[in-house]
C-alpha positions as CSV (number, residue, x, y, z in Angstrom):
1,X,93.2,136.3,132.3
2,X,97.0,137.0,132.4
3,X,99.9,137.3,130.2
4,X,103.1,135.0,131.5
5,X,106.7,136.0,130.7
6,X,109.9,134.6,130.8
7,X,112.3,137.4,132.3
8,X,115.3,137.7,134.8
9,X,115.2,138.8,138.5
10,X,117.9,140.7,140.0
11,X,119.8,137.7,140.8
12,X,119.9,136.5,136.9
13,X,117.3,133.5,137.5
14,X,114.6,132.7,135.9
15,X,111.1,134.1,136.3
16,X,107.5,134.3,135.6
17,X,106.4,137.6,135.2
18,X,102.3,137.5,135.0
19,X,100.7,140.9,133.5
20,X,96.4,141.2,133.7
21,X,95.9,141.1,130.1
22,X,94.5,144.4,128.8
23,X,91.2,142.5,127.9
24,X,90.4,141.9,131.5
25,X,91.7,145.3,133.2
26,X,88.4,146.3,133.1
27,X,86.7,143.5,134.7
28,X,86.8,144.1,138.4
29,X,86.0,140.3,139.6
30,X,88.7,139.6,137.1
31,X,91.4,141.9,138.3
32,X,90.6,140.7,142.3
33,X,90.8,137.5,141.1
34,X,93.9,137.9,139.7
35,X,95.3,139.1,142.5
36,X,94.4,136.6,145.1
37,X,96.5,134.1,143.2
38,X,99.5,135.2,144.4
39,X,98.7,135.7,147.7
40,X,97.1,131.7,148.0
41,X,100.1,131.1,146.2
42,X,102.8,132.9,148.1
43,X,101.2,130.9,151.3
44,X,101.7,127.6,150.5
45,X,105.3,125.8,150.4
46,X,105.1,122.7,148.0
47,X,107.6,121.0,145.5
48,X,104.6,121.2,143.0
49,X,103.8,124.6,143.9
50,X,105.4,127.8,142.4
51,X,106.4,130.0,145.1
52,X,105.6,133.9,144.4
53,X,108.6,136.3,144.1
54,X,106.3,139.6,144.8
55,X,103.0,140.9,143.7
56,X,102.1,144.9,142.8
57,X,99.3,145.8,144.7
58,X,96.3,147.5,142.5
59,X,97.2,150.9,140.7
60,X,98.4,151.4,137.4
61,X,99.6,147.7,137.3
62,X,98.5,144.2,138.0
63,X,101.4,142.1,138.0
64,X,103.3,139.5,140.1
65,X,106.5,137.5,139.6
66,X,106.8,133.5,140.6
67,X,109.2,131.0,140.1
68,X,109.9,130.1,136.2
69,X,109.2,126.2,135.7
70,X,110.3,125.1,132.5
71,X,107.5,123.1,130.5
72,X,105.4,123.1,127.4
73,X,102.4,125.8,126.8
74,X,99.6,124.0,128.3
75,X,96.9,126.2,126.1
76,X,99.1,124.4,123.4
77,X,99.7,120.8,124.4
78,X,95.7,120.3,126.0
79,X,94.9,120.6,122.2
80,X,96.8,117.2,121.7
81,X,95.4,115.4,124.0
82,X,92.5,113.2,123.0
83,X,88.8,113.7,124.5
């Protein structure tokens, strides 16, 4: 659905920049989707949460920035595991 990148805020920490992929822009159910996730998100305070810096509301860009959590590629690593 998204594109994640690692990038810098203002402050010079890390964060999780998520971009609708271009596949998807055209998919409306996709792109509301999309951005419902950081609004859950940015409503819930959990350690095992990652809290949402800000989200672009629609236009020209879908995109919102979250917490960077360091970690392996999980469309990677599910390929390793067995079943």
């Amino acid at each position: 659905m998204g594109i994640n990148y690692k990038a810098a805020s203002d402050c010079a920490v890390p964060i999780t920049l998520k971009i609708i992929s271009d596949a998807n822009l055209g998919d409306e159910s996709v792109r509301l989707r999309f951005l419902r996730k950081p609004a859950a998100a940015a409503s819930v305070r959990h350690p095992n949460v990652a809290s949402v810096s800000f989200w672009v509301e629609p236009g020209k860009y879908f995109l919102y920035a979250m917490e960077f959590v360091e970690g392996e590629d999980l469309g990677i690593s599910s390929t390793l595991w067995p079943g």
